[in-house]
N, C-alpha and C positions, 0 to 999 in steps of 0.2 A: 520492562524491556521493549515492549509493546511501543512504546511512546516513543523510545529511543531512536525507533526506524521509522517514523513517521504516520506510524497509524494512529486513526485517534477514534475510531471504535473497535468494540472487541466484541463478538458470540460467545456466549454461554449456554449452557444448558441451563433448561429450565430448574433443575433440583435443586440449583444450586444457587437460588433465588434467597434465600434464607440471610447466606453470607455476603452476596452482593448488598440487602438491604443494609447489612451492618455496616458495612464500608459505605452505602449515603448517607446513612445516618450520621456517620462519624465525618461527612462532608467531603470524601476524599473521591466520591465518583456519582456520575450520576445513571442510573437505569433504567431504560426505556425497552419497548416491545421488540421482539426480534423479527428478523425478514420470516423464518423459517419456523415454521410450527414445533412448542417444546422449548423455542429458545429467545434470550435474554439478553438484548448489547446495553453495553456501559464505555464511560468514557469518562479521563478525568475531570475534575474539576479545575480551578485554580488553583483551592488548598492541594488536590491531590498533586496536583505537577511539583507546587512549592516542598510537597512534603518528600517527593521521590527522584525529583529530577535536580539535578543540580546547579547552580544560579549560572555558570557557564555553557550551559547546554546552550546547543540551536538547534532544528529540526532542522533533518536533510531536507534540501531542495526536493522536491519530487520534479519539477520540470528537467531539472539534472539527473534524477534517476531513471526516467523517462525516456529521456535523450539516449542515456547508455543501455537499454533494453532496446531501442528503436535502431541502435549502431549493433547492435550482437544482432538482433533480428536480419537485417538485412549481409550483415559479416554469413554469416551462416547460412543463409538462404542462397546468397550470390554464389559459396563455394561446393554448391548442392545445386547447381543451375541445369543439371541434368536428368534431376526427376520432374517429372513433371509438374506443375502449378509453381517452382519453387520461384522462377524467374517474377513471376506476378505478386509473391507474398515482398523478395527481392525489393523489387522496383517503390511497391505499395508503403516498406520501411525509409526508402530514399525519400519518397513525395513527403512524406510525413515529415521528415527533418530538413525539407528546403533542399533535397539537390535528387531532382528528378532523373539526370540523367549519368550521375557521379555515379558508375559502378567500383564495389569494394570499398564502401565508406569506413 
């Protein structure tokens, strides 16, 4: 499911290092050291994509997901222009999407 929204590492906890090994072993993911002490990221493979995702799939754009996180950001911000800092968070989501001075994007 993981895969399906565009992430392509995952955390785990370390205990459960046992059944991650079984899933590389069986080729379907690979697993490396985690940022955070205790834990485990993995990510598929090729087999695992082929075995769980379906040959119609595409992974979402993330520059598109992006984009609509950066239009809510600033949507919300602009309509909250009266606390303060909101107008600078505001403005900081328009620069980001190319329209510096477009308020209510």
């Amino acid at each position: 499911a993981r895969a399906r929204t565009g992430e392509i590492l995952w955390t785990f906890r370390a205990d459960l290092r046992r059944q991650l090994e079984g899933l590389e072993t069986a080729g379907l993911i690979q697993v490396m050291h985690g940022v955070m002490p205790k834990t485990l990221r993995a990510q598929l493979t090729e087999a695992g994509k082929s075995a769980y995702l379906s040959d119609e799939y595409t992974p979402p754009n993330d520059l598109d997901r992006k984009t609509r996180a950066l239009e809510a950001i600033a949507e919300y911000a602009e309509a909250r222009d009266f606390v303060i800092g909101m107008e600078s968070v505001a403005s900081t989501a328009r620069r980001a999407l190319g329209n510096p001075e477009q308020p209510g994007v």
